[in-house]
N, C-alpha and C positions, 0 to 999 in steps of 0.2 A: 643722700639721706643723712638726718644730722643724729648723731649718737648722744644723751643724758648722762648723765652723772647717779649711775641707778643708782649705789652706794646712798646719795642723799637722800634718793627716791624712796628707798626702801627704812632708810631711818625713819625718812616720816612718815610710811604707813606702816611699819612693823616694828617700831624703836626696839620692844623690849625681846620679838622674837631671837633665837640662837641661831646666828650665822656660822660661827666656829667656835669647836672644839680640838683644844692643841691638847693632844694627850703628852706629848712630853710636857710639856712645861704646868699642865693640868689647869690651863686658865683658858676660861668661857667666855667668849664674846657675844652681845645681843648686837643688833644689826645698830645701834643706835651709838655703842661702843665703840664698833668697828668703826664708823663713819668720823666720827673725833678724834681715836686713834689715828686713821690714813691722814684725814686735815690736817694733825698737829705734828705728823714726819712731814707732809708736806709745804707748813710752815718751816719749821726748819731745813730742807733741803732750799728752799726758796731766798728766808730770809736773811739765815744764819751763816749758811754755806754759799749762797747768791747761784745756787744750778739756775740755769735760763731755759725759755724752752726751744728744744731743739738739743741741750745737751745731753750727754749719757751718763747716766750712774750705772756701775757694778755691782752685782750681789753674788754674793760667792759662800751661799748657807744651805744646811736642810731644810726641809718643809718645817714651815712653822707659822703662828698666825702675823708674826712679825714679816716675814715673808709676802703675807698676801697685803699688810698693809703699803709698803713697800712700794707693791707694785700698783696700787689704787693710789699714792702719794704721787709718783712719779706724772700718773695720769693725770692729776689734777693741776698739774703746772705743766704741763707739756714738755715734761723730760723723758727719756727714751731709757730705761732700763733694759740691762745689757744682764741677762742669765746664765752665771758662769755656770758649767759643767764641774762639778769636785770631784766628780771621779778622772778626771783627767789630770795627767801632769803637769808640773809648773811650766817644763818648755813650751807645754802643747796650747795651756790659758793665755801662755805669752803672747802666743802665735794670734790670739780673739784678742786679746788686750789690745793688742799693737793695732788690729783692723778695726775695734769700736771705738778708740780714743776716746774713753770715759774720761768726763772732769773728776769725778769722786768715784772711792768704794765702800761697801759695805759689805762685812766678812760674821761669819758666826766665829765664837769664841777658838772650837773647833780646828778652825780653817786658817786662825790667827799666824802663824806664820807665811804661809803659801802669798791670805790676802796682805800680809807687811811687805813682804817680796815683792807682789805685781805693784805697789804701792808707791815700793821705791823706784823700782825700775822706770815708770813712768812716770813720775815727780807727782803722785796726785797726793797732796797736800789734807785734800779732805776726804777724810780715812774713819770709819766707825764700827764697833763690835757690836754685836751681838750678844746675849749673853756676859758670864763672868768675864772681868777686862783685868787690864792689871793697869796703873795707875796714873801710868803715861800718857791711857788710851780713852778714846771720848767711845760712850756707852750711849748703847743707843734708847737703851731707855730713859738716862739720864737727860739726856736729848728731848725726846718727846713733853719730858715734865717740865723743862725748862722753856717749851714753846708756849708761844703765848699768841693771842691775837684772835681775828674774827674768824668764823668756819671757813674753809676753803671750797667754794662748791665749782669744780671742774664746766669751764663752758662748755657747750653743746661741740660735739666734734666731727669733723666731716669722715665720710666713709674711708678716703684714704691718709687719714692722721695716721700718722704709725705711734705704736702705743710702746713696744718691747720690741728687744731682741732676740730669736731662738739661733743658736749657731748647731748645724747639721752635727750627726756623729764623727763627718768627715770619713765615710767609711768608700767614697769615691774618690776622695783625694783631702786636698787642703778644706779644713770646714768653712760652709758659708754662712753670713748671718742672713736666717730668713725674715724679712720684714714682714710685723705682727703688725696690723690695725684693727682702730676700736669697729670698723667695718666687718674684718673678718669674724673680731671676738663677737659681734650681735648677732651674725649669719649661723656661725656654728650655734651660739647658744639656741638659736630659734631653731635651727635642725634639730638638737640635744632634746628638745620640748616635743618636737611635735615626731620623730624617731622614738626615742626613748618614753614617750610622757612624764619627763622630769616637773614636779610640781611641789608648791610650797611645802607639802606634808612631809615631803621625803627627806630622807635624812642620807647622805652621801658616804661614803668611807674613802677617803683619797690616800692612795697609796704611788700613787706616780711622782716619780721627783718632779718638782715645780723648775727644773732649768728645762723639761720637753714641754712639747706642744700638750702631749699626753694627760701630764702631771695639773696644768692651770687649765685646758677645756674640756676633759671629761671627768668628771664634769664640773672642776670646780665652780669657774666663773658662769658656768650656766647657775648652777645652784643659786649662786649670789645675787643672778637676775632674775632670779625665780622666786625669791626669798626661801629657799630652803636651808637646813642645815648641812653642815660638812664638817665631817672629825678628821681632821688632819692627823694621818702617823710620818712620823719623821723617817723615817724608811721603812718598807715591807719588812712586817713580821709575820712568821707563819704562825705562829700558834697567835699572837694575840688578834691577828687575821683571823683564824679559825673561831675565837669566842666571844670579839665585836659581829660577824656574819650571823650568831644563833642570839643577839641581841639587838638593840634598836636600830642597826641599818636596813635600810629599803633598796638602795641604790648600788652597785660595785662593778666597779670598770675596771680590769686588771690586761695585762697581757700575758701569753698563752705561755711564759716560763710562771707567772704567778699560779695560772689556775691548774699545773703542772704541778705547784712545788704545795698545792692546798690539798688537792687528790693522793700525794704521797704522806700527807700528813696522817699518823696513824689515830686520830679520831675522824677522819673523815666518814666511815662508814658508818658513824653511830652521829654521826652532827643533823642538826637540826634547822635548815638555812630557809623554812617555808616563811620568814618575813621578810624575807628580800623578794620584794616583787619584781625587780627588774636586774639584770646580769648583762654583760657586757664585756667584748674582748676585741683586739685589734692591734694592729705593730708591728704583727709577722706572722706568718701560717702558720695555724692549729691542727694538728692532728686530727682527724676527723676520729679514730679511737678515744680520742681525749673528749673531746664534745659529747661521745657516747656513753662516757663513764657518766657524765655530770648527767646525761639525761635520764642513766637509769638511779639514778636518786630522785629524779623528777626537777631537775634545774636543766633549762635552757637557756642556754649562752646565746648572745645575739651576737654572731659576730657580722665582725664590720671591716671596713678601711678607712684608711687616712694618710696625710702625708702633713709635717710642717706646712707647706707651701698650700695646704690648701684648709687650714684651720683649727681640726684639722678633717674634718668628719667628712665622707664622699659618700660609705655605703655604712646603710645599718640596719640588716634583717628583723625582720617581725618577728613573734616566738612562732606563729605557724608555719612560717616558712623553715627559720632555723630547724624547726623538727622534722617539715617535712623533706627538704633538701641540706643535711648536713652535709657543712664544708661550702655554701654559698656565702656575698657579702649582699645579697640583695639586689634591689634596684636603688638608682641614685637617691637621694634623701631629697626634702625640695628643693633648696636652691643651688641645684649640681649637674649639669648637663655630663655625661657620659659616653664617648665611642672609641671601639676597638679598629687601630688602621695597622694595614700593612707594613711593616716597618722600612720595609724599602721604596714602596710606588707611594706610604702616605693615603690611602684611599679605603674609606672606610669597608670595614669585612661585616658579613652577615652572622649568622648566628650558630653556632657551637665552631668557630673560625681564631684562633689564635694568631693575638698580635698586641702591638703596643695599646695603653689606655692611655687616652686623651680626656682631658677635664676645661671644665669650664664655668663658669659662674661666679657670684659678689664675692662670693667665701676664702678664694685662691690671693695670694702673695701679690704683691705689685714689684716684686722681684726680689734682688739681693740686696744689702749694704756694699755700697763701696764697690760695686761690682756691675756695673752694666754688660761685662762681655756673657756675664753667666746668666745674667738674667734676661738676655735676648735669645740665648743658648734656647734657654729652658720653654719658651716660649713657641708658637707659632699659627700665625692669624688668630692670636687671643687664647688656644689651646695651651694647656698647662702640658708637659712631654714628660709624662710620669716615671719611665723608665719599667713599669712593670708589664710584663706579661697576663692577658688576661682571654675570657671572652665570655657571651652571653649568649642565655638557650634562647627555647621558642619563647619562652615568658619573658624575655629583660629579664632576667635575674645575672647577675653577672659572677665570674669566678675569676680570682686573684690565683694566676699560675705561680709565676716565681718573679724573683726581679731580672730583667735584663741581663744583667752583668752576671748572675750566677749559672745560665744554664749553659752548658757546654755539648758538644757536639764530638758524638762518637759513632765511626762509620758512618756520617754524614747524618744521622739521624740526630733532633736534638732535644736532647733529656734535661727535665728540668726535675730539678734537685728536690722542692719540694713533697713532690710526686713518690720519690725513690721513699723519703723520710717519711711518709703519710704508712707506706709500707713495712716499715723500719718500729716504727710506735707499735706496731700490732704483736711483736715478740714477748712472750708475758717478761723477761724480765730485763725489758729495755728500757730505761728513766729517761736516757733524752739521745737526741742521733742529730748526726751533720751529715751531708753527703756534699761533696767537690769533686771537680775534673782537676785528674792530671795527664800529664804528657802519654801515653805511648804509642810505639813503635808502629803498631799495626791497624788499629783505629784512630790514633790521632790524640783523642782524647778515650779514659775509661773513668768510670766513678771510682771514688775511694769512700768508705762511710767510718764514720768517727764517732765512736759508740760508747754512751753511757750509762753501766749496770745500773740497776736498783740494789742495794746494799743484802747479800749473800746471794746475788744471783750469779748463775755461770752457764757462759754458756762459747763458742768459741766463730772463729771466725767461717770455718764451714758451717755451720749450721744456720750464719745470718745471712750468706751464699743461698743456703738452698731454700732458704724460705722466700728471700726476693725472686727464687727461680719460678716458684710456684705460682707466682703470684702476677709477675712483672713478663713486658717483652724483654728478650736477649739483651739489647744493647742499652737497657736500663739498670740492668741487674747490674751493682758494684763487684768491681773485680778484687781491691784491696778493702781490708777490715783494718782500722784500729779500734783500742778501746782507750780511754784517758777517765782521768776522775772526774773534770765537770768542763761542760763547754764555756768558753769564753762569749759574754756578753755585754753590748751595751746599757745604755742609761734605759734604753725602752725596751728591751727584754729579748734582745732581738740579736740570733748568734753573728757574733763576728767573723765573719767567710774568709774574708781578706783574711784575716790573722791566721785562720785556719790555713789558706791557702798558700801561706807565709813559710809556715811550720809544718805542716804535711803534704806541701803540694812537689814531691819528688816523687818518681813510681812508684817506690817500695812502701 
């Protein structure tokens, strides 16, 4: 299948309609803008700078509408934009730098030192800001005005052009870069459509950083194929999250630390969010207490799943399901083949049977960058090896247990963490919890749970003892309690276990 250059598509049947809204910089793009803007970066990345296609550029900024043009430039000359992670350290970009070997970078003003560092490090020569520059430095707007020449309209592109770069959190080891194509971005958008019914009218609020998968397909780049609106905030704010949601947004896809940290917000009980027609969550397991908060205001959450590797969209609940089985991800979306196998025989299990989730279909990765051993790894007879723990009732409706790697095994029986925490959230004055395995003596492994108060709550380590008691079998209930100020997180909202396991994983 050959992919369009919607971007043109859409200037010329909705020129004047609003594509983006950059509330930081407070400048409104119509779809006709945006299309002239991305052409004339991608004259200059082309003419001025000479990228070829096939090369990589780096961008290393917040969300912003410069940002999306960016990456619709890149597309239209066949360069491969490489999305650095800013929350990450310089050693650790070094580590992505070094495996994209981008010809250029591009930094927000911000970032200005870090991206002069990767810049140097690797001789890349053509080098531009974002934003305020200082005098030395080529500006990227300055850039844009000074290109010149005929529109750039992107040729039609094959399902496996690869378009971008996503590099994993690295939360299993060294990260890898997952290969994005304009195949996968039309498969999700058209899941995004006919899942969500995202439509011209709606208007988006994207709050996911644009280095995830998260950040550009839910639902940005659907939006833009849809010709809808989307108001870009350069990172999650909760309150002004809280009074864009009681104003013109229709659409909001957050993950389940966001719609955590919108429920704690102390106008939530009196907020008004009945013009968002459609709600959205996915990244890592929701509390099924938390899904019930939002429903007794009358919002239902659709939650979902997804993986980079696979576009990332796999399951996205209906709102009657989501109401009537809270805590489910649904049945696959359309074009996503689904089955739970045994992890050791590989042989598909039947229904309420836990085991690994296999995927399949146009939407999924054609592997890694630079990495063929990971991407044969990951593969097998065409199935995607998700790593997560799942299974599905009588209905197909399928449920996301935990990931692989997290659940441990104590007295032979094996507990998966999610489960513990799902328990954990029901404490009235619990704001957010982790549970891991550590070492001991006599079962092998025992949970420890890592608990964070809501602000003058108290409550102690026997009492989160006896509540999992009531509730849980024996070899689930957490043996050790800590409490910390706030769990550690990545870019997608999603607790870092590793680090946890790093730092509390001794018995005491």
């Amino acid at each position: 299948m050959l992919i369009p250059d919607w971007l043109v598509k859409q200037a010329q049947q909705f020129p004047e309609k609003t594509a983006l809204v950059d509330l930081f910089s407070g400048r409104k793009l119509s779809y006709a803008q945006l299309e002239e803007r991305a052409s004339r970066c991608a004259g200059f990345l082309r003419n001025q700078w000479g990228v070829k296609a096939g090369e990589r550029v780096a961008v290393l900024a917040h969300n912003s509408a410069e940002y999306v043009e960016l990456l619709y430039a890149c597309g239209k000359i066949g360069a491969l934009m490489v999305c650095l992670n800013w929350r990450l350290s310089l050693d650790e970009l070094r580590g992505i730098v070094d495996d994209a070997r981008p010809c250029a970078i591009v930094y927000g003003s911000e970032f200005e030192q870090t991206g002069a560092a990767l810049a140097g490090a690797f001789g890349m020569q053509r080098r531009m800001v974002v934003g305020a520059t200082h005098a030395d430095t080529v500006s990227y707007e300055a850039s844009l005005a000074a290109a010149s020449g005929p529109s750039i309209v992107m040729p039609w592109r094959a399902h496996d052009d690869t378009w971008y770069l996503l590099y994993t959190s690295g939360t299993t080891g060294k990260p890898k870069g997952v290969i994005q194509t304009f195949g996968m971005a039309f498969t999700n958008a058209v899941n995004g459509m006919l899942a969500a019914g995202l439509r011209r009218e709606d208007t988006l609020l994207s709050v996911l950083p644009y280095f995830h998968t998260g950040g550009l397909n839910l639902y940005l780049n659907p939006m833009l194929m849809c010709a809808g609106t989307t108001i870009i905030m350069r990172q999650f704010d909760v309150d002004k999250t809280m009074e864009l949601l009681q104003g013109s947004v229709t659409v909001m896809f957050g993950v389940p630390a966001i719609y955590l940290f919108l429920s704690q917000h102390p106008g939530f009980g009196a907020a008004d969010f009945s013009g968002v027609r459609n709600w959205a969550c996915g990244g890592a397991p929701i509390p099924k207490s938390l899904l019930e908060r939002y429903l007794a205001k009358n919002v239902t959450i659709c939650f979902g799943f997804g993986m980079t590797e696979t576009g990332p969209t796999v399951f996205l609940t209906d709102e009657a399901t989501a109401r009537k089985k809270v805590g489910t991800v649904g049945k696959p979306v359309m074009f996503v083949e689904a089955r739970v196998v045994d992890s050791a025989t590989r042989q598909t299990l039947g229904a309420n049977q836990r085991g690994e989730l296999m995927l399949r279909g146009p939407g999924l990765t054609p592997g890694y960058w630079n990495n063929p051993e990971a991407s044969a790894k990951a593969f097998e007879h065409g199935w995607l090896c998700s790593g997560d723990i799942a299974y599905c009732d009588e209905d197909g409706d399928y449920y996301i247990v935990d990931r692989s790697k997290d659940m441990y095994i104590s007295g032979g029986e094996n507990v998966y963490p999610a489960e513990v925490e799902n328990v954990l959230f029901q404490m009235e004055g619990v704001a957010e919890a982790a549970v891991i395995g550590v070492p001991d003596a006599k079962w092998g492994e025992v949970g420890k749970a890592i608990i964070v108060l809501k602000p003058g709550a108290a409550t102690g380590a026997d009492a989160v003892i006896a509540h999992c008691k009531a509730r849980l079998a024996a070899f689930k209930v957490p043996k050790h309690v800590v409490f910390i100020s706030a769990l550690p997180r990545n870019a997608a909202g999603k607790v870092e276990k590793p680090r946890l396991r790093g730092e509390f994983g001794g018995k005491a």
